[in-house]
MMTF fields as JSON, N, C-alpha, C and O atoms, coordinates in Angstrom:
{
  "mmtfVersion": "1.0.0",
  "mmtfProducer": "UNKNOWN",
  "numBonds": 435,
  "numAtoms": 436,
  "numGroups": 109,
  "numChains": 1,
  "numModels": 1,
  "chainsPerModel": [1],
  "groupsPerChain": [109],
  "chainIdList": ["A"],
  "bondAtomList": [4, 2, 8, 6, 12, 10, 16, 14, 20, 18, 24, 22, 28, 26, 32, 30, 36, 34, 40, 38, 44, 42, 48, 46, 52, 50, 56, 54, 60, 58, 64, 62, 68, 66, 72, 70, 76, 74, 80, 78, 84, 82, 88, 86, 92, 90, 96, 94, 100, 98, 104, 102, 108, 106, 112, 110, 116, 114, 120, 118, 124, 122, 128, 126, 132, 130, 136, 134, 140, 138, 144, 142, 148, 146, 152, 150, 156, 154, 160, 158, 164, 162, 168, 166, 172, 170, 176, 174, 180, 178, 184, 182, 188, 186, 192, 190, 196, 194, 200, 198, 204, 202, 208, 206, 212, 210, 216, 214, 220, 218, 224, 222, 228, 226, 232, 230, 236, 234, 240, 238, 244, 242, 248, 246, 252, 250, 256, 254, 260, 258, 264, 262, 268, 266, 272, 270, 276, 274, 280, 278, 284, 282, 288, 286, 292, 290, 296, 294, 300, 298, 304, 302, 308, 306, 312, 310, 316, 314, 320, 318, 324, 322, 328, 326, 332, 330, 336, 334, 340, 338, 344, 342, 348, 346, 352, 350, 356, 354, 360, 358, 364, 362, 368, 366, 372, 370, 376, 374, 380, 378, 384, 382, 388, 386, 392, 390, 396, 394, 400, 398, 404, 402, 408, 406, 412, 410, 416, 414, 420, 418, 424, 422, 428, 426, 432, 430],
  "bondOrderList": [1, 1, 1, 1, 1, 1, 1, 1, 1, 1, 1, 1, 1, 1, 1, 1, 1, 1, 1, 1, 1, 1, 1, 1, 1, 1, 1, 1, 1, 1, 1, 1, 1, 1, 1, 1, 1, 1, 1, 1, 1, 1, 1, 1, 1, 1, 1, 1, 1, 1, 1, 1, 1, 1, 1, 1, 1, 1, 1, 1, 1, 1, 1, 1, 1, 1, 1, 1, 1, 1, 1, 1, 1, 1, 1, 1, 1, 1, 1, 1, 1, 1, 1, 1, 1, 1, 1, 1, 1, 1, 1, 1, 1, 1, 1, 1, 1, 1, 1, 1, 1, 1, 1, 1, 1, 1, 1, 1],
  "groupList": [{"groupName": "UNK", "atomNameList": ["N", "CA", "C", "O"], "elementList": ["N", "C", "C", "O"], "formalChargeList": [0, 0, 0, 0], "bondAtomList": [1, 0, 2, 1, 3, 2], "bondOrderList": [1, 1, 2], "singleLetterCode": "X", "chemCompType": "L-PEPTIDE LINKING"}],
  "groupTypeList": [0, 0, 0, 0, 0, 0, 0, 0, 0, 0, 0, 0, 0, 0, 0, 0, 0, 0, 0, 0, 0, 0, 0, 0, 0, 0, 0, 0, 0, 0, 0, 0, 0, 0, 0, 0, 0, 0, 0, 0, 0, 0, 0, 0, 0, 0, 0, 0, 0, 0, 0, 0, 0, 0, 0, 0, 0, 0, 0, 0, 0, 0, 0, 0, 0, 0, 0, 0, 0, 0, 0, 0, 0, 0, 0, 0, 0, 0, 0, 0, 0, 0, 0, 0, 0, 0, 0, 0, 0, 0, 0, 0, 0, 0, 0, 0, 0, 0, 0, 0, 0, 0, 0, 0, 0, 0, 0, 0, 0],
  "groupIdList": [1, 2, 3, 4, 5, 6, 7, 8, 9, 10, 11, 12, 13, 14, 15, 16, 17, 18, 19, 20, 21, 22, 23, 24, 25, 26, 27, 28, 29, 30, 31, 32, 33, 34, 35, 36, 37, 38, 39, 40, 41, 42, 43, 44, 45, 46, 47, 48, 49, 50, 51, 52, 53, 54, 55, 56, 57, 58, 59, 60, 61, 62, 63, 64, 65, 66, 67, 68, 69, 70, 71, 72, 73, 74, 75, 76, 77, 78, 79, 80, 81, 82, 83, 84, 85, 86, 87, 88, 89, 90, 91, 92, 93, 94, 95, 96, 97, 98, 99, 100, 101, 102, 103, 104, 105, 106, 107, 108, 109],
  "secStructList": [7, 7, 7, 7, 1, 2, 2, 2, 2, 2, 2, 2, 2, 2, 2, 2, 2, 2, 4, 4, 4, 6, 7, 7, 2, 2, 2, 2, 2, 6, 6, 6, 6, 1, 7, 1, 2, 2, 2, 2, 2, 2, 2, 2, 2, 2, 6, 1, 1, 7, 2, 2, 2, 2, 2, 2, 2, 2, 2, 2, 2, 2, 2, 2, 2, 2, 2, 2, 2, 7, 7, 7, 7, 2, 2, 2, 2, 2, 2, 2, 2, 6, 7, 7, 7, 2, 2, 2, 2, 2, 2, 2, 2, 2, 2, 2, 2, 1, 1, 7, 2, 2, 2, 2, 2, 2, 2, 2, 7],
  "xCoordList": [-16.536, -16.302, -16.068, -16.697, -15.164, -14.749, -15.707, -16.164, -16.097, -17.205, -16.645, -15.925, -17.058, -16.943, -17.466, -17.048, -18.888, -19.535, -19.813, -19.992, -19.839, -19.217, -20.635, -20.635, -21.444, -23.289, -23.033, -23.605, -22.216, -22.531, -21.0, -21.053, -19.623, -19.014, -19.288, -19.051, -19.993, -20.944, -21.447, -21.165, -22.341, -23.318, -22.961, -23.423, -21.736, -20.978, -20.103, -19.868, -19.612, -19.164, -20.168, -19.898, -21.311, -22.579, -22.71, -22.678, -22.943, -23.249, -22.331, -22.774, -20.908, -19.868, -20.11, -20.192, -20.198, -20.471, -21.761, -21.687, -22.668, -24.383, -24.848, -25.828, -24.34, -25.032, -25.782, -26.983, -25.043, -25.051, -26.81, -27.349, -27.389, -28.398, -29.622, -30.474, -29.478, -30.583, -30.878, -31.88, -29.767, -29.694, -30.638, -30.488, -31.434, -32.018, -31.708, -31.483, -31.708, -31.698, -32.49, -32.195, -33.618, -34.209, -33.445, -33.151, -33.213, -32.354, -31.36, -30.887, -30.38, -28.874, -29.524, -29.031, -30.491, -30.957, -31.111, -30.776, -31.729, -31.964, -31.396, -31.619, -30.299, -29.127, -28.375, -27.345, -28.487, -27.874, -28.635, -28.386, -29.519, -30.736, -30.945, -31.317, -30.712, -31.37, -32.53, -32.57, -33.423, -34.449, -33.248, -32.144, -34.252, -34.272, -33.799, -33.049, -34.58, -34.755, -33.694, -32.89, -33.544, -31.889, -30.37, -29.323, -30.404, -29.393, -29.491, -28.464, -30.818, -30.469, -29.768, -28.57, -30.449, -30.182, -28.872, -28.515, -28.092, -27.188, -25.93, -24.791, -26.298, -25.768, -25.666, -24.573, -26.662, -26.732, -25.981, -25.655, -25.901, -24.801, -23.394, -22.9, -22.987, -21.754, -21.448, -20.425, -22.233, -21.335, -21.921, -21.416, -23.061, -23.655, -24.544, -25.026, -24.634, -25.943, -26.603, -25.976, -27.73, -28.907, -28.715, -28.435, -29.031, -28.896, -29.0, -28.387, -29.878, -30.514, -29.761, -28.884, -29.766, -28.776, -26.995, -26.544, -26.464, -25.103, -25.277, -24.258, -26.586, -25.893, -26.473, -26.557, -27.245, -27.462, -26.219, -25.815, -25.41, -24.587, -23.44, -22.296, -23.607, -22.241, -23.047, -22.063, -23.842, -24.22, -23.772, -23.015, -24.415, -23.835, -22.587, -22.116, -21.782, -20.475, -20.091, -19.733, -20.051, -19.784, -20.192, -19.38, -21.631, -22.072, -21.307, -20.775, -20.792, -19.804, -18.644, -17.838, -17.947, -16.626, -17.122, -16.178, -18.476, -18.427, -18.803, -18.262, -19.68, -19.585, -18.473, -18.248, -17.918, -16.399, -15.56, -15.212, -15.363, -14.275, -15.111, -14.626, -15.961, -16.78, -17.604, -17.864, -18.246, -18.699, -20.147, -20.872, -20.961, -21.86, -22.862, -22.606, -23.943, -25.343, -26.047, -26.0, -26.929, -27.109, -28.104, -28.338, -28.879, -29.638, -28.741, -29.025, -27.201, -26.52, -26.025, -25.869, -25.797, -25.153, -26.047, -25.461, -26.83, -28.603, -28.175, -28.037, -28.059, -28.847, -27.061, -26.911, -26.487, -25.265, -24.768, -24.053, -25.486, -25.178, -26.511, -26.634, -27.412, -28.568, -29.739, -30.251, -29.947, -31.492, -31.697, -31.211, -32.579, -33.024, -34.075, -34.38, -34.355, -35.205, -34.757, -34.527, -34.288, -33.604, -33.657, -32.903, -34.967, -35.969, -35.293, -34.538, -36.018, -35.86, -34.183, -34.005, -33.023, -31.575, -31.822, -32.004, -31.884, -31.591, -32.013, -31.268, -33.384, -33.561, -32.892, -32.193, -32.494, -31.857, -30.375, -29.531, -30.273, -28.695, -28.185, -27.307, -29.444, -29.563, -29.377, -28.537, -30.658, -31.0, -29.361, -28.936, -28.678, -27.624, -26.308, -25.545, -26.148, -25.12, -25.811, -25.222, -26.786, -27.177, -27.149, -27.508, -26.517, -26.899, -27.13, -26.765, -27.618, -28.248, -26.848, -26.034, -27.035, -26.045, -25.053, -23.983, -25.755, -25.396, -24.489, -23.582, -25.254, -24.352, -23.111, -22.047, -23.13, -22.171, -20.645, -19.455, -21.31, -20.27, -19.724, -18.527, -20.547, -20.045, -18.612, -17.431, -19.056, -18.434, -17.539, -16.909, -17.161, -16.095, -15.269, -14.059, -15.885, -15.142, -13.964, -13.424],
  "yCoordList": [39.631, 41.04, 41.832, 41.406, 43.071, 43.679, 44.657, 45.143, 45.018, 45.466, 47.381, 48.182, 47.43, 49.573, 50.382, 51.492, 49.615, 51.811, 51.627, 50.563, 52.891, 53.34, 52.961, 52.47, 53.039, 52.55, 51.003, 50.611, 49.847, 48.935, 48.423, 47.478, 49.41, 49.426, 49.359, 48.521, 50.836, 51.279, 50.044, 49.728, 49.324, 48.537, 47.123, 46.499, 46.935, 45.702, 46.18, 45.221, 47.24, 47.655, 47.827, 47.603, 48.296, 48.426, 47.356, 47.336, 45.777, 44.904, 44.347, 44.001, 44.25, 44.679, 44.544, 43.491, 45.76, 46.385, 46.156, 45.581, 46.292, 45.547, 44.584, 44.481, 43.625, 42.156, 41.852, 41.606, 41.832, 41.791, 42.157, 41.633, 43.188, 43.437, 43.826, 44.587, 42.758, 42.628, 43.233, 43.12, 44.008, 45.395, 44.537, 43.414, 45.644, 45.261, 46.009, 47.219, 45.464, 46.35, 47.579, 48.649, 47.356, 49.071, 50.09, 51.238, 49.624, 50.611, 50.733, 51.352, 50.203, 50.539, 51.526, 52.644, 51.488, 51.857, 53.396, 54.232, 53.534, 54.77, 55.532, 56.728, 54.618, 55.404, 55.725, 56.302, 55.577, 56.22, 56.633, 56.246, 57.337, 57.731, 57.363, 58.111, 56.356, 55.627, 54.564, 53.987, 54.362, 53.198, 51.595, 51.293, 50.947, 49.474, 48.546, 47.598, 49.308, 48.794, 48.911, 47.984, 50.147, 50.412, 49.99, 50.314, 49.438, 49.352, 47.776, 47.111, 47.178, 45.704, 45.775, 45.562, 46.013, 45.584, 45.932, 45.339, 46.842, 47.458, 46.191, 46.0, 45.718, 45.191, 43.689, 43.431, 43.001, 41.722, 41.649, 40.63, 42.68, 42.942, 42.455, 41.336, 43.769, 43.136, 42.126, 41.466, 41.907, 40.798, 39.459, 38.442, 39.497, 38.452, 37.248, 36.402, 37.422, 37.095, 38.235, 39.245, 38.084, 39.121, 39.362, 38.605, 40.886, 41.072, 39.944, 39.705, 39.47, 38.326, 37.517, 37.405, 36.899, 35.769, 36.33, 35.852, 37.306, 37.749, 38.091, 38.079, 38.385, 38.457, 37.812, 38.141, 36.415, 35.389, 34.4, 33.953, 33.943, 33.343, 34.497, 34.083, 35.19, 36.267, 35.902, 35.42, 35.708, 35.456, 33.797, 33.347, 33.27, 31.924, 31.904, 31.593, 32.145, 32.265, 32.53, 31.549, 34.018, 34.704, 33.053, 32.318, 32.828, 31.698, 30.904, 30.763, 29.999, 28.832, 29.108, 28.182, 30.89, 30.892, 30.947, 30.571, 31.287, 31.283, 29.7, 29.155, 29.175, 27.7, 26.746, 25.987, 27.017, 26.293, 27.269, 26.504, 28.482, 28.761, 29.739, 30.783, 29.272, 29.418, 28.412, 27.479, 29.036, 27.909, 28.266, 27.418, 29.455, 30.076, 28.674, 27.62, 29.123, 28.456, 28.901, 30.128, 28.47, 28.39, 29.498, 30.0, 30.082, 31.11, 32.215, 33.231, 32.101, 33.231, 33.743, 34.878, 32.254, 32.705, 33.037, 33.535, 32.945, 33.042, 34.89, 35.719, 35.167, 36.826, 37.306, 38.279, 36.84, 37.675, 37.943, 38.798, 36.835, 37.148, 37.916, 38.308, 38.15, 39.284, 37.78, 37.546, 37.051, 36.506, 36.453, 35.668, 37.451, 37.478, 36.011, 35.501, 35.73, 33.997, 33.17, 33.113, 31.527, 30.559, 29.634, 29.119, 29.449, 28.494, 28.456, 27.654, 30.085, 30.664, 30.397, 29.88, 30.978, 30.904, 29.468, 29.029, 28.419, 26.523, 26.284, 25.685, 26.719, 26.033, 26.563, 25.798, 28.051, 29.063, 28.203, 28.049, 27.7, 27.483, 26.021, 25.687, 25.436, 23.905, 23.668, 23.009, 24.562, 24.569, 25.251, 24.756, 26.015, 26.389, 25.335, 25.114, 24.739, 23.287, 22.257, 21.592, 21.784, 20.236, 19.818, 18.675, 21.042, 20.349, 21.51, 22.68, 21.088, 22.125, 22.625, 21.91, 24.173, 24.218, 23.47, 23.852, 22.576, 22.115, 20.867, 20.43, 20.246, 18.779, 19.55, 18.931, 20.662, 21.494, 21.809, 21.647, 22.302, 22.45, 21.208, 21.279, 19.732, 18.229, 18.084, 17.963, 18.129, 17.947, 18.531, 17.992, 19.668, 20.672, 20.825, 20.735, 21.122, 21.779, 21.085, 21.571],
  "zCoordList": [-53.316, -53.649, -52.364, -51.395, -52.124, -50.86, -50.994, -52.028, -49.258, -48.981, -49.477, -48.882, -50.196, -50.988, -50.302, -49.972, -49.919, -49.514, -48.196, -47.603, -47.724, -46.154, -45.664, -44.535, -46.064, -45.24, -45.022, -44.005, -45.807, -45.58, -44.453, -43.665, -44.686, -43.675, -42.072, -41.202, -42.106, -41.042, -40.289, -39.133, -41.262, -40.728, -39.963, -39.007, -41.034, -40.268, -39.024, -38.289, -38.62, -37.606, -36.017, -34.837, -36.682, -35.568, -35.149, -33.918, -35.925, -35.847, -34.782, -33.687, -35.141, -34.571, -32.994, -32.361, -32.54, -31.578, -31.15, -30.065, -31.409, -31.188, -31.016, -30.278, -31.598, -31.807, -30.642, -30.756, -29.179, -27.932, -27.313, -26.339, -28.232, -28.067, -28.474, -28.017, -29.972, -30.531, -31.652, -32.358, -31.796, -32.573, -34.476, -34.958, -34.94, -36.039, -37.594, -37.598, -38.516, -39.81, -39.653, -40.186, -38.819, -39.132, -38.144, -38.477, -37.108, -36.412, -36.421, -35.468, -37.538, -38.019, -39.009, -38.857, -39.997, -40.967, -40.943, -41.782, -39.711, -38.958, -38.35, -38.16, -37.862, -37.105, -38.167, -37.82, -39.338, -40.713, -41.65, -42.792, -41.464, -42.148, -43.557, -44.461, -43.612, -44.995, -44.664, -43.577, -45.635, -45.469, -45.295, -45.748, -44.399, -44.223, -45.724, -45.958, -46.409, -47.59, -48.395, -48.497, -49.117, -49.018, -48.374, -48.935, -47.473, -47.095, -46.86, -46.723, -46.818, -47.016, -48.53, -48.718, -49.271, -50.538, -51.103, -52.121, -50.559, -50.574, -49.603, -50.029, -48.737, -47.337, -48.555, -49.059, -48.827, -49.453, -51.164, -51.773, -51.491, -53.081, -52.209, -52.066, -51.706, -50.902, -50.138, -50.321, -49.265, -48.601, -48.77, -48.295, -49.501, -50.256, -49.939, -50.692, -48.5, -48.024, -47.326, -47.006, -47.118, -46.538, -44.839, -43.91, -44.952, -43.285, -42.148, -41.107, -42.721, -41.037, -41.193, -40.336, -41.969, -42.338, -41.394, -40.353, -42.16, -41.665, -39.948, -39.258, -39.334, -38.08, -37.437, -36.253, -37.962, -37.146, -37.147, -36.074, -38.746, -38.271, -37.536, -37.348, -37.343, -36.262, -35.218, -34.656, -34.517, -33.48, -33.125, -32.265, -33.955, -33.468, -33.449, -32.355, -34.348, -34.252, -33.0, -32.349, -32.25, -30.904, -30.084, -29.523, -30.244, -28.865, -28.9, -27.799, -29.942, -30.227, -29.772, -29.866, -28.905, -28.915, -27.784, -27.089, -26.683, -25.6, -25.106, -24.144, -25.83, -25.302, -24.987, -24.045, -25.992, -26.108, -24.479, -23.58, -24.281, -23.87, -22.214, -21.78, -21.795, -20.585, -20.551, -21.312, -18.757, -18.021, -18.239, -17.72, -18.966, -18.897, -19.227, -19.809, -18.659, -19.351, -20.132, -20.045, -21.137, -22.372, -22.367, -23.466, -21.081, -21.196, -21.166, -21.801, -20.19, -20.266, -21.651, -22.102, -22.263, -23.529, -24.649, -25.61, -24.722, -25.56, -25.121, -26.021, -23.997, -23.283, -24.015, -24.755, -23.799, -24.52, -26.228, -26.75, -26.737, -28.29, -28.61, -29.77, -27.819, -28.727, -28.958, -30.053, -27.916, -27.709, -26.55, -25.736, -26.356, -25.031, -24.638, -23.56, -25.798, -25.383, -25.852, -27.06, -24.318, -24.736, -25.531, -26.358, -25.053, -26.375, -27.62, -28.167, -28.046, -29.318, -30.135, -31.238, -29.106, -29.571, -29.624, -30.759, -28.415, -28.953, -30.126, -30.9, -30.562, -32.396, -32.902, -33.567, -33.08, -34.26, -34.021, -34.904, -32.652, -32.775, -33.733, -34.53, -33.005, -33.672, -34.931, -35.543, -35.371, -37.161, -37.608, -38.653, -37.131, -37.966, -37.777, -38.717, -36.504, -36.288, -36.543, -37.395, -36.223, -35.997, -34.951, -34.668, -33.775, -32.194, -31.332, -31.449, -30.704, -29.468, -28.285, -27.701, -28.277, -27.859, -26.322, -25.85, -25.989, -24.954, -25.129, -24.421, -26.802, -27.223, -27.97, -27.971, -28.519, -29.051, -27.999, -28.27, -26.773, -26.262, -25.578, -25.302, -25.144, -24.856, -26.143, -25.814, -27.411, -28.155, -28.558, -29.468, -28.141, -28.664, -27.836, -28.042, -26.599, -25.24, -24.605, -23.611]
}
Protein backbone atom coordinates (compact mmCIF):
# COMPACT_ATOMS: atom_id res chain seq x y z
CA UNK A 1 0.00 0.00 0.00
CA UNK A 2 1.56 3.74 -0.86
CA UNK A 3 2.63 5.60 2.00
CA UNK A 4 -0.80 8.61 2.34
CA UNK A 5 -0.28 10.70 5.39
CA UNK A 6 2.24 13.41 5.58
CA UNK A 7 3.40 12.26 9.50
CA UNK A 8 4.47 9.00 8.08
CA UNK A 9 6.02 10.84 4.85
CA UNK A 10 7.76 13.14 7.25
CA UNK A 11 9.11 10.31 9.11
CA UNK A 12 10.61 8.36 6.34
CA UNK A 13 12.31 11.49 5.09
CA UNK A 14 13.91 12.30 8.72
CA UNK A 15 15.01 8.87 8.73
CA UNK A 16 16.25 9.79 5.46
CA UNK A 17 18.37 12.35 6.56
CA UNK A 18 19.07 10.99 10.28
CA UNK A 19 19.80 7.56 10.27
CA UNK A 20 23.52 8.68 10.48
CA UNK A 21 22.78 9.48 14.05
CA UNK A 22 20.83 7.40 15.89
CA UNK A 23 17.88 9.31 15.37
CA UNK A 24 14.74 7.44 17.39
CA UNK A 25 10.84 7.07 17.01
CA UNK A 26 10.44 9.31 20.01
CA UNK A 27 12.35 12.08 18.65
CA UNK A 28 10.87 12.08 15.11
CA UNK A 29 7.66 11.77 17.19
CA UNK A 30 8.41 14.97 18.84
CA UNK A 31 9.86 16.79 16.29
CA UNK A 32 6.21 16.41 14.96
CA UNK A 33 4.32 16.69 17.94
CA UNK A 34 2.50 13.59 17.99
CA UNK A 35 3.00 10.62 20.55
CA UNK A 36 5.58 7.75 19.79
CA UNK A 37 2.73 5.77 19.91
CA UNK A 38 0.78 7.25 17.29
CA UNK A 39 2.95 7.49 14.79
CA UNK A 40 4.42 4.01 15.19
CA UNK A 41 1.21 2.63 14.65
CA UNK A 42 0.44 4.89 12.04
CA UNK A 43 4.29 4.32 10.47
CA UNK A 44 3.67 0.20 10.65
CA UNK A 45 -0.16 0.31 8.72
CA UNK A 46 1.77 1.89 5.91
CA UNK A 47 4.78 0.72 5.24
CA UNK A 48 4.16 -2.48 6.99
CA UNK A 49 6.76 -3.31 9.14
CA UNK A 50 7.37 -1.48 12.51
CA UNK A 51 9.63 1.51 13.08
CA UNK A 52 12.77 -0.44 14.33
CA UNK A 53 12.53 -2.91 12.07
CA UNK A 54 12.38 -0.16 8.87
CA UNK A 55 15.42 1.68 10.02
CA UNK A 56 17.47 -1.05 11.07
CA UNK A 57 17.20 -2.78 7.81
CA UNK A 58 17.92 1.08 6.17
CA UNK A 59 20.81 1.01 8.15
CA UNK A 60 22.17 -2.11 7.14
CA UNK A 61 21.30 -1.45 3.85
CA UNK A 62 23.46 2.15 3.84
CA UNK A 63 26.50 -0.25 5.69
CA UNK A 64 26.33 -2.92 2.86
CA UNK A 65 26.74 0.05 0.20
CA UNK A 66 29.66 1.30 2.26
CA UNK A 67 31.31 -2.05 2.78
CA UNK A 68 31.09 -3.02 -0.66
CA UNK A 69 32.20 0.47 -2.15
CA UNK A 70 35.00 1.82 0.65
CA UNK A 71 37.95 1.05 2.44
CA UNK A 72 36.33 2.07 5.87
CA UNK A 73 36.55 -0.23 8.97
CA UNK A 74 33.79 -1.77 10.49
CA UNK A 75 33.85 0.66 13.53
CA UNK A 76 33.88 3.53 10.92
CA UNK A 77 31.06 2.08 9.26
CA UNK A 78 29.08 0.96 12.57
CA UNK A 79 29.73 5.20 13.64
CA UNK A 80 28.25 6.19 10.19
CA UNK A 81 24.97 4.31 9.75
CA UNK A 82 23.76 5.44 13.43
CA UNK A 83 25.78 2.74 15.87
CA UNK A 84 27.89 4.33 17.74
CA UNK A 85 28.91 0.63 19.23
CA UNK A 86 30.81 -1.94 17.09
CA UNK A 87 30.10 -4.88 18.92
CA UNK A 88 26.55 -4.00 19.00
CA UNK A 89 26.20 -3.05 14.82
CA UNK A 90 28.45 -6.80 14.10
CA UNK A 91 25.47 -8.91 15.71
CA UNK A 92 22.58 -6.54 14.45
CA UNK A 93 24.54 -6.81 11.17
CA UNK A 94 25.08 -10.56 11.31
CA UNK A 95 21.61 -11.54 12.60
CA UNK A 96 20.15 -9.55 9.56
CA UNK A 97 22.88 -11.25 6.66
CA UNK A 98 24.32 -14.30 8.16
CA UNK A 99 27.79 -12.71 8.16
CA UNK A 100 29.64 -10.34 9.99
CA UNK A 101 30.31 -7.41 8.32
CA UNK A 102 33.80 -8.10 7.50
CA UNK A 103 32.97 -11.78 5.72
CA UNK A 104 30.23 -9.59 3.94
CA UNK A 105 32.44 -7.30 2.44
CA UNK A 106 35.35 -10.56 1.56
CA UNK A 107 32.40 -11.75 -0.30
CA UNK A 108 30.87 -9.02 -2.14
CA UNK A 109 33.61 -6.55 -2.64
Amino acid sequence: APVVSLAVKKALSIVNEFYKDGITLEEIAARMNITPEYLGSLFAKEVGVNFSSYIKDFRIKKAKELLISTQLKTYEIANKVGYPDPKYFSRVFKEATGLTPGEYQKAYK
